[in-house]
BAVEX-611405 format. One record per residue: y, z, x of N, C-alpha, C in turn; residue in three letters. Coordinates in steps of 0.001 Angstrom, whole numbers, plus 500000, padded with zeros to 6 digits. Atoms other than C-alpha are relative to their C-alpha. Layout:
// BAVEX-611405
YZXYZXYZXALA;...
// end
This chain:
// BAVEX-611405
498814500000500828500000500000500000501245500000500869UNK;499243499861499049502300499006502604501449499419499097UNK;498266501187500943505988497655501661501151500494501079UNK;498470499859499225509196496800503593500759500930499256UNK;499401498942500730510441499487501055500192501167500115UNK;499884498663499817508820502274502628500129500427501796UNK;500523500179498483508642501231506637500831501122500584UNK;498807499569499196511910503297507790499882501860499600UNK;500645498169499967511151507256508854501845499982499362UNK;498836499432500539514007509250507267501238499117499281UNK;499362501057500427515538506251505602499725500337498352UNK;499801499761501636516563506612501487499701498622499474UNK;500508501418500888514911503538499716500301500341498720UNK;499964499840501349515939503481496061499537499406498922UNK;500414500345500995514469500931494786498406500743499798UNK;501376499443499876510934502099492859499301498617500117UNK;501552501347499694507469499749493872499345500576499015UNK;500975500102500938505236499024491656498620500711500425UNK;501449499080499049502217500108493974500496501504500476UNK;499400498595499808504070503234494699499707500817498352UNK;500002499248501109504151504183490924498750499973499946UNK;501663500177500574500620502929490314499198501078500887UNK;501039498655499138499499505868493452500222501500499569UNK;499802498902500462501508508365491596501065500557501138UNK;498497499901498800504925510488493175499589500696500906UNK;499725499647498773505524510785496518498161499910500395UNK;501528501035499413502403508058497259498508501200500033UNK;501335498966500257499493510728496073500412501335500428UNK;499844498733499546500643513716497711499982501181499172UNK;499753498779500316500233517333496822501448500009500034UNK;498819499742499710503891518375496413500359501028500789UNK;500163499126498549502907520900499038499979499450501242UNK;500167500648498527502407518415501642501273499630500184UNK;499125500534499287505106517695503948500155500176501049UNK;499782499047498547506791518766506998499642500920500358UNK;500157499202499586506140521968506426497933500262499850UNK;501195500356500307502332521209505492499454498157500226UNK;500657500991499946500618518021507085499551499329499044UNK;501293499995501344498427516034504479498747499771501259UNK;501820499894499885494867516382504933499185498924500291UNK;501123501307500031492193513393505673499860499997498392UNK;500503500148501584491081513676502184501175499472499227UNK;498934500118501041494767513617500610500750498456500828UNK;499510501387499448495490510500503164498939499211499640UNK;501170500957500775491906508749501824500138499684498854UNK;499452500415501282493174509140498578501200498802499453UNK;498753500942500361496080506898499154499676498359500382UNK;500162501001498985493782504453501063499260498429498421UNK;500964501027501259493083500823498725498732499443500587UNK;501507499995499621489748500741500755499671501279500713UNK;500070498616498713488369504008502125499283499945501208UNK;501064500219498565486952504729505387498826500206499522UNK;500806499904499778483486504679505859499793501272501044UNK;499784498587499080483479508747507496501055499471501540UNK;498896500108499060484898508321510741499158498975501105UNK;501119502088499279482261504866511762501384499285499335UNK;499108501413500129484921502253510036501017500369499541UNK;498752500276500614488381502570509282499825499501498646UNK;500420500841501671488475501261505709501860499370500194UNK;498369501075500042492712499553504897500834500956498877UNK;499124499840500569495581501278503678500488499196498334UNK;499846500768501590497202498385501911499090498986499963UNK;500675500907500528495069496526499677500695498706499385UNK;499506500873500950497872494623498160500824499268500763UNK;499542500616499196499965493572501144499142498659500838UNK;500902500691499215496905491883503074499308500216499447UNK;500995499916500434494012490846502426498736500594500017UNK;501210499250499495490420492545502326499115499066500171UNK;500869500814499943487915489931502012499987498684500421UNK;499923501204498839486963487055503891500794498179499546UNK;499684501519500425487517484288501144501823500285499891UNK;498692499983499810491326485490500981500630500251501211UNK;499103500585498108491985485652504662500190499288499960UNK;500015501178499643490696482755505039500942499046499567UNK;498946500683501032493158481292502318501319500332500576UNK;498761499810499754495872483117503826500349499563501414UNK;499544500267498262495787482622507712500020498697500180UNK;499521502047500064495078478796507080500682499650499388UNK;498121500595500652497990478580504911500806500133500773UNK;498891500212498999500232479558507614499757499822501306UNK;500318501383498526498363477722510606500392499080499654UNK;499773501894500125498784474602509091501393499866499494UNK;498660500469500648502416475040507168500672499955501439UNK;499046499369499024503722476351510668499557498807501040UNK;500134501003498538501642473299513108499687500654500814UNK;500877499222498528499464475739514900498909499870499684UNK;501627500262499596496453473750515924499881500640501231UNK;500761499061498526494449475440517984499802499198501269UNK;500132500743498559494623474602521644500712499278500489UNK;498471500754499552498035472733521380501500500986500201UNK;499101498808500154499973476241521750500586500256501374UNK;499678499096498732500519476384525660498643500945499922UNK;500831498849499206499330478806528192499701501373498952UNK;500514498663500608497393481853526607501015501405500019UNK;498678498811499142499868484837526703499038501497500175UNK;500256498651499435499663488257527779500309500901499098UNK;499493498825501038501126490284524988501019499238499649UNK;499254500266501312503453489855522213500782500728498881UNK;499918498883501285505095491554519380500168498762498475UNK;500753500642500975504053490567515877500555500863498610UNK;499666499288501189505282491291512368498776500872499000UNK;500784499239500516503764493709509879499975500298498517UNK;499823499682501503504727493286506706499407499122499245UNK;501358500827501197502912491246503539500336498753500812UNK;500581501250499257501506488450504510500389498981499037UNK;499734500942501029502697486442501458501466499456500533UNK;499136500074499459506109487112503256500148499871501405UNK;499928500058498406505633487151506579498562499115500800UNK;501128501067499264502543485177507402500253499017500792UNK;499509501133499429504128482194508347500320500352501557UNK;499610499147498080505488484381512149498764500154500248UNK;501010499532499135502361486009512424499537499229500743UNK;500897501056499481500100482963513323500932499585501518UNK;499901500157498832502646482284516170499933500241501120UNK;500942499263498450501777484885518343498321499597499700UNK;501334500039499681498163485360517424499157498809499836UNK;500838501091499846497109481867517669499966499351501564UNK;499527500430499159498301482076520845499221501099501408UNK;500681498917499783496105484803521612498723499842500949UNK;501504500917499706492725484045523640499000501041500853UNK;500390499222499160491851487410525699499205500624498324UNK;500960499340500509488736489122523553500009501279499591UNK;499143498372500602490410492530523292501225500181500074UNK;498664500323500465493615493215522214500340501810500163UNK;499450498799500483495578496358522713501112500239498966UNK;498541500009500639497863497243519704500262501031500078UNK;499016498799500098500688499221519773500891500319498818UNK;499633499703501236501469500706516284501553500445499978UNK;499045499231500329504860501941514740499503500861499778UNK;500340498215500997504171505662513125500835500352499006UNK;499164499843500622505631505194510382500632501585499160UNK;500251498348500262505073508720509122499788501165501255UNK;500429498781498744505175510999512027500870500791499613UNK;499020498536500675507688513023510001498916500848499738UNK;500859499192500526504622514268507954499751500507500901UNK;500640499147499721503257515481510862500808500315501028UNK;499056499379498999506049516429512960499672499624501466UNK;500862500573498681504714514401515897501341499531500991UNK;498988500680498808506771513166519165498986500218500938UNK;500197499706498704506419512570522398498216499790500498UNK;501803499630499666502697512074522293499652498270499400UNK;500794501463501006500431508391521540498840500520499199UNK;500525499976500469498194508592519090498733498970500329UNK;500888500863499402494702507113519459498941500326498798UNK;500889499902500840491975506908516769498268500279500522UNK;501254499750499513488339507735517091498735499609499075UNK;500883500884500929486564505195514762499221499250501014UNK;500857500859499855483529503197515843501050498516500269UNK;500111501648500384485147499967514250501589500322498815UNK;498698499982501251488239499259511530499585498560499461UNK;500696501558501168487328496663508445500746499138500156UNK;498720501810499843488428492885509064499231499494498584UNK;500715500870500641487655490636506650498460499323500164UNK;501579499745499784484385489565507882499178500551501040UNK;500840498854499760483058492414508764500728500751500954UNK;499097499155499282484109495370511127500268499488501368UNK;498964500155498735486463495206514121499562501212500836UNK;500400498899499204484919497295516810501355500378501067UNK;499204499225499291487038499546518993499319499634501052UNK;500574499922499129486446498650522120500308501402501328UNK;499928498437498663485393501416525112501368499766500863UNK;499028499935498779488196500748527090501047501025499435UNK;499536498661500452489618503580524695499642501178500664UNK;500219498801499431487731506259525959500040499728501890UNK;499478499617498140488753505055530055501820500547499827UNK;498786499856499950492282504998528905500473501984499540UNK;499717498282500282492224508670527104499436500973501508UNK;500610499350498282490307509767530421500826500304501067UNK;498352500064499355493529508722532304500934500671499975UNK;498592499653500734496076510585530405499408501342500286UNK;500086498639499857496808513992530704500075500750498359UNK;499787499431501307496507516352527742500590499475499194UNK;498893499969500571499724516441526687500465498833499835UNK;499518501735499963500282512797526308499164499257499219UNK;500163500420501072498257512205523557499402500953498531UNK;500889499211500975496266513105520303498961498572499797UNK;500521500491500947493294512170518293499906499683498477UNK;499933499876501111493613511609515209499462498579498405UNK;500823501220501356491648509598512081501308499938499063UNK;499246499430501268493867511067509418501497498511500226UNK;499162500717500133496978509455511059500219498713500034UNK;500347501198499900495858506129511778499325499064498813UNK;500092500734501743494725506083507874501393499315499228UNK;498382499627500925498090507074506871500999498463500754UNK;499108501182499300499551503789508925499737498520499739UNK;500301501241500361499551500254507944500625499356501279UNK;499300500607499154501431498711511004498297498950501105UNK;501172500966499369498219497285513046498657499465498927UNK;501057500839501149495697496612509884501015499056499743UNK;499341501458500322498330493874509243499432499011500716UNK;500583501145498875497037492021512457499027499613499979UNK;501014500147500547493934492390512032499308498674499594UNK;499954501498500289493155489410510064500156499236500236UNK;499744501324499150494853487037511653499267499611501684UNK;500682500391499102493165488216514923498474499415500007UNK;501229500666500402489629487972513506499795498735499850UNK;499810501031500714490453484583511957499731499197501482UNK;499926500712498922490848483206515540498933500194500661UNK;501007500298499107488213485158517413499077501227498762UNK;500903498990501242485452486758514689499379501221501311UNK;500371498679499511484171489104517687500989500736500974UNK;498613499400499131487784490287519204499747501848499718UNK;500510498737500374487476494304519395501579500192500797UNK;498366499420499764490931496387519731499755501196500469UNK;499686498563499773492262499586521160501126499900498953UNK;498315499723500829495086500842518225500220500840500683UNK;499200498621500380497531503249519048501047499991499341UNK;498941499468500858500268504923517714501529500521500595UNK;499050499601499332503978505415518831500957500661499205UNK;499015499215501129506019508143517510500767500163500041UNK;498831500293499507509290509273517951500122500448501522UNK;500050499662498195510259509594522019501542499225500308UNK;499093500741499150513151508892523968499971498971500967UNK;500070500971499096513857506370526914498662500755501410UNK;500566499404499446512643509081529275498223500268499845UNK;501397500253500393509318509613527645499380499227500197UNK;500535501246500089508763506130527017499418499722501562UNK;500315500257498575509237505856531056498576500675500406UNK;500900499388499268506992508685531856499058499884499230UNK;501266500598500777504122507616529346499447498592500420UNK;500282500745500168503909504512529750499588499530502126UNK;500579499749498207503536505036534047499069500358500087UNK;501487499599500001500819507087533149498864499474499225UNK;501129500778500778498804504846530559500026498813500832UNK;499756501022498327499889501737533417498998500429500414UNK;500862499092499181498119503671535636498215499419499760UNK;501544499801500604494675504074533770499900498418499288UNK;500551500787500639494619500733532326499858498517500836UNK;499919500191498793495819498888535545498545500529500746UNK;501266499776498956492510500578536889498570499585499058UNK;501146500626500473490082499479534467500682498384500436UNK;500015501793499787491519495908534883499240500180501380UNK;500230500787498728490444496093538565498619500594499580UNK;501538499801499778487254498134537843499132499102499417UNK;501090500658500862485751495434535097500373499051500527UNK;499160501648499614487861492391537035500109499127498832UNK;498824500637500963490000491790533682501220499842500589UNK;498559499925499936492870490169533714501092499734499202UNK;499086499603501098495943490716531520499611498165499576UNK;500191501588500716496095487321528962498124499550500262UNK;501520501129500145492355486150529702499042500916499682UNK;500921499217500652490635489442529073500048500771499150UNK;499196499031501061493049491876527568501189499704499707UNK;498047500068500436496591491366525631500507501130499330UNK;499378498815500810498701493672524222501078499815499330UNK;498689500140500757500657493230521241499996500971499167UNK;499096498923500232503435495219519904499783499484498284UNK;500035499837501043503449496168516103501415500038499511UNK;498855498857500334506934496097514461500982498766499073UNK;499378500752500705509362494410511791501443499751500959UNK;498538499126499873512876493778512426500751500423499463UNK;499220499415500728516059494498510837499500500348498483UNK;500040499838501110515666496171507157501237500038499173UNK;498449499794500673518681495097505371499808500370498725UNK;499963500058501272520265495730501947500511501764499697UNK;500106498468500942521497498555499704498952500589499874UNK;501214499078500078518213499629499299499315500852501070UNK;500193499554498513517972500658502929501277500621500889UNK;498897499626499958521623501981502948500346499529501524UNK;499363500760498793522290499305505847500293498475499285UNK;499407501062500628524257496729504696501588499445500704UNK;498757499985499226527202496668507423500910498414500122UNK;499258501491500229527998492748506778500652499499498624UNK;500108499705501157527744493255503000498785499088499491UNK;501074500664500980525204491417500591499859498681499530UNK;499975501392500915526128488169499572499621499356501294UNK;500670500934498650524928484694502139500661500326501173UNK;499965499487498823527410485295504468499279500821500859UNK;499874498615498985526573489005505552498237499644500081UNK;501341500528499605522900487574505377499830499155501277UNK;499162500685499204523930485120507768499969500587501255UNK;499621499682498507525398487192510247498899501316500808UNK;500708499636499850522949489672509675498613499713500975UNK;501161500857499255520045487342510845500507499557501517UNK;499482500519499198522703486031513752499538501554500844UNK;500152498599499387522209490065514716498966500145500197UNK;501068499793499728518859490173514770499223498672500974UNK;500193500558498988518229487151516563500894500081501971UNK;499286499444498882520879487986519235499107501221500922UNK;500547498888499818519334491521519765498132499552500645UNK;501327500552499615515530489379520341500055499582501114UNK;499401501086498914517749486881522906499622500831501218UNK;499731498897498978518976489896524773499196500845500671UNK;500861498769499813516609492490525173498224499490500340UNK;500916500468500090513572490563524745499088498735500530UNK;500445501016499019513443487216526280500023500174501317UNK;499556500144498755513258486035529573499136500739500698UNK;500781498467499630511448488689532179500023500768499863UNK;499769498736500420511043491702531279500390500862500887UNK;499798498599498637512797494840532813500362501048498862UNK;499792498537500734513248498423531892500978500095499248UNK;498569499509500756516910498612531600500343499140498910UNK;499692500752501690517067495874528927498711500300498630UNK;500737499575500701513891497531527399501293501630499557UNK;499109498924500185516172501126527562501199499942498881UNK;498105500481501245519496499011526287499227499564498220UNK;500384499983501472517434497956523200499819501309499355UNK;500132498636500941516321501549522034501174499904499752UNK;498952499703499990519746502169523021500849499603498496UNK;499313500706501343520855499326520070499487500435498449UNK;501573499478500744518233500718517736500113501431499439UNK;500190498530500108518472504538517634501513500527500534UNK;499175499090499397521363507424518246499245500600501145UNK;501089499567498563520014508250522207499683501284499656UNK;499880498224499378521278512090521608499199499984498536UNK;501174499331500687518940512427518187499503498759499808UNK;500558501239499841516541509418518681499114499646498289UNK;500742500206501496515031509963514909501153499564498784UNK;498855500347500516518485508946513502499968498006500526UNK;499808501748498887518710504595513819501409499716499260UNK;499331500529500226521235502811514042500323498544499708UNK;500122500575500824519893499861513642498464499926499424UNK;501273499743500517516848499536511167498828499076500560UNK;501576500282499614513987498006513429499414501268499341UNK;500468498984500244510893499737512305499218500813501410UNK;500334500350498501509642498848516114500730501020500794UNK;498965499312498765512509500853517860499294500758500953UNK;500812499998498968509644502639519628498728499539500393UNK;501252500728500100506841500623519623500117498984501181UNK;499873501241499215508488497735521321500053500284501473UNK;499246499615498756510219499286524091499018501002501345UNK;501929499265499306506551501427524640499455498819500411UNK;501296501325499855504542498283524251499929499326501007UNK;499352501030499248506504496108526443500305500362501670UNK;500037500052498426507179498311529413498823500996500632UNK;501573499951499666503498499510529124499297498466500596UNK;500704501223499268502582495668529546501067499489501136UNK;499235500529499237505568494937532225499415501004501166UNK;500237498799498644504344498437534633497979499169500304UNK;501747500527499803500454496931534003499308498987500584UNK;499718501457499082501350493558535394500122500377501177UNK;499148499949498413503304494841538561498736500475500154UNK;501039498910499435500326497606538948498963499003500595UNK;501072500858499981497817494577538521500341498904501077UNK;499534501497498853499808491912540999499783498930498939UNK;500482501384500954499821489723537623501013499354499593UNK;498210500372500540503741488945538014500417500327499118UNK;499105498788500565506265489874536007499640498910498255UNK;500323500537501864505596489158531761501661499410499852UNK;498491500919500161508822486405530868499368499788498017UNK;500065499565501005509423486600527220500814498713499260UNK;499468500938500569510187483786524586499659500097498607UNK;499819499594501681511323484022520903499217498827499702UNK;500296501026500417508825482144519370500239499538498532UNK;499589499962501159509596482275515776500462501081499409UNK;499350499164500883512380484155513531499790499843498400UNK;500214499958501880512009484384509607500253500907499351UNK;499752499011500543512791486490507371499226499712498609UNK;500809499929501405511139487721503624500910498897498889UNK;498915500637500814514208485281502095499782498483500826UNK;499497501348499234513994482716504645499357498768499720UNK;500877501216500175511164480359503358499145500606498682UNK;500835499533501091509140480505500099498687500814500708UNK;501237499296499587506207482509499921498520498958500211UNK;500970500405499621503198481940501672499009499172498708UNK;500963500418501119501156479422499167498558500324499952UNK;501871499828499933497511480783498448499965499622498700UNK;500232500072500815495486480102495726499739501103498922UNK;500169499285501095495216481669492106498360501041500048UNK;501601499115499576491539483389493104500228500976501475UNK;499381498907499250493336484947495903500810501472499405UNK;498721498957500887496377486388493872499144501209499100UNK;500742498807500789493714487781491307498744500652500597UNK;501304498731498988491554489319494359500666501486500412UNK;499186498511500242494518491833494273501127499512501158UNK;499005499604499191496662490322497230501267499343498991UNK;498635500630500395500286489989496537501096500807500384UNK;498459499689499064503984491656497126500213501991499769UNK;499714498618500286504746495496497697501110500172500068UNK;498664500252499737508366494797497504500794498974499538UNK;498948501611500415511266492638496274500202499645501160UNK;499161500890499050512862490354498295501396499340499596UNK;498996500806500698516423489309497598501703500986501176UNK;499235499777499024519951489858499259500676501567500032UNK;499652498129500140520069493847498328498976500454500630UNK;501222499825499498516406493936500160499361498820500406UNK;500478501086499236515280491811502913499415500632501116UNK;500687499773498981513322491853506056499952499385500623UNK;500264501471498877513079490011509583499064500061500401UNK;501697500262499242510299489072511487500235499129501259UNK;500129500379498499509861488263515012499138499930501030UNK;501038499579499056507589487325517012499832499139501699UNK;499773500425498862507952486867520747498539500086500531UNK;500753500412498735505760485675523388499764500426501566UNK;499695499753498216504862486695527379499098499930500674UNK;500592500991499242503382484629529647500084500684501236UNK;499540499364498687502989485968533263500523498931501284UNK;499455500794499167505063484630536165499665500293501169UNK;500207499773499235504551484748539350500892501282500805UNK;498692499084499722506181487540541400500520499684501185UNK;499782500363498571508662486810543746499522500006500859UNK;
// end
């Protein structure tokens, strides 16, 4: 039950969803659960439109954003290979990591396919938003799941071991386990699908990024480097041909309904809006990657001095800036040159009709957890990174 409605931690959404009412208020919850009370596995299974299978398969959040079953993948990921002109094998060099949108696929499908068709390494690390780490009062820490497998469309998505070298690596205090929260998150079951679609036996590491500063980000992401940099040399993987790592994350959330609206509402401030969010991709994101333009993005993104305050509404603000100079420290560590970064496609939930599937799709349950219109919109972005040589 995912929706660009509810992506933004401490953010006032006003409009109501339809799948929101249909789970009941405040999305199933006890009215005991909150900050000051976690929810429970059980009271996060309850909210789930497929449940796990104990703690062997992930089961899927939203049922209504993406699809569950194989004959509506299939309907959906080849609707936006072929509207978008991504045959396989005419995409360029294989990349190394990426960041990738996360929202319905009716709306955003069309981006996805440009990273992950572009995809070709057999395991994939994703790096989640958290969208909820209020509930559990989390920082400063990655999250890491401890499922077997998570449900694709045909059939389960195994976790691959290179989870338990990477937790091996890390010191205590630098992560958790957790099932519960990795129910409670829709940001990497979006991908999912589209990765299966390409390679049916691809197996993932998820994690989870919560709130953290620049500092954190630095000293986390040196120490997961580290440990993942040393399995590449111990199994002789190498970034793009064995492992990639893409980033989980929308961009801007405009509109009154997201009390960001700083251009105003009508085409213009749409307009300049989108001119802002592609700018902000240009800057920060293309080109080679380095820290301090990973740093200057949070920077654009979040208030530094209370980093759970944004300023502007990515839902990514730490996801990306984790993801990115986790795969830029993993390169240098590895001698695999430096990751160079290229906007491959912008879009937004307004910018192109919706994804066309067929009527046996629609009534398999997928369809929209959200309006779309110039009081509520969403971007999507999905960049590219190829490795270069190093000076």
């Amino acid at each position: 039950m995912t929706s660009h409605g509810r992506d933004l931690q401490g953010t006032t959404v006003r409009t109501v969803i339809v799948a929101v009412v249909a789970a009941g208020a405040g999305l199933g919850l006890p009215a005991t659960a909150g900050p000051e009370r976690p929810p429970t596995r059980g009271e996060v299974e309850a909210q789930m439109g497929l449940r796990s299978e104990g703690d062997l398969v992930r089961g899927q959040l939203d049922t209504i954003g993406f699809p569950v079953g194989a004959d509506q993948a299939e309907d959906v990921v080849s609707a936006a290979v072929r509207l978008e002109g991504l045959a396989a094998g005419g995409l360029g060099k294989p990349l190394a990591g990426g960041v990738c949108p996360h929202d319905d696929h009716l709306y955003a499908g069309r981006v996805y396919g440009h990273l992950t068709q572009r995809i070709a390494a057999p395991r994939v690390l994703l790096v989640g938003v958290f969208h909820k780490a209020r509930e559990w009062q989390l920082i400063d820490r990655v999250v890491f799941d401890g499922f077997q497998a998570w449900h694709g469309p045909w059939g389960p998505v195994a976790v691959d071991p290179l989870r338990e070298e990477l937790i091996a690596g890390l010191a205590a205090s630098s992560y958790t386990v957790d099932n519960a929260m990795h129910c409670r998150e829709h940001s990497l079951e979006a991908i999912v699908p589209f990765l299966q679609w390409t390679q049916r036996d691809v197996t993932i590491v998820p994690i989870l990024i919560p709130y953290m500063g620049w500092d954190r980000i630095d000293a986390l992401t040196a120490e997961l480097a580290r440990a993942l940099s040393g399995s590449l040399a111990r199994h002789g993987w190498r970034l793009g041909r064995d492992l990639a790592i893409i980033i989980s994350s929308d961009a801007v959330h405009y509109g009154d309904d997201f009390d960001h609206a700083p251009f105003g509402t009508d085409a213009e401030g749409y307009q300049r809006a989108v001119a802002r969010d592609v700018d902000l991709a240009r800057a920060h994101l293309e080109g080679p990657l380095a820290a301090d333009r990973l740093a200057g993005l949070l920077g654009e993104l979040v208030d530094v001095n209370d980093v759970k305050q944004y300023r502007i509404p990515w839902c990514g603000r730490f996801s990306i800036p984790f993801g990115l100079e986790l795969l830029r420290k993993t390169a240098a560590l590895s001698g695999a040159g430096v990751p160079r970064g290229t906007l491959l496609r912008y879009g937004t939930s307004l910018s192109e009709p919706e994804l066309p599937v067929s009527r046996a799709t629609r009534d398999a349950g997928l369809g929209k957890t959200a309006p779309s219109n110039l009081h509520h919109w969403v971007g999507y972005a999905a960049v590219g990174y190829v490795l270069e040589s190093a000076p």
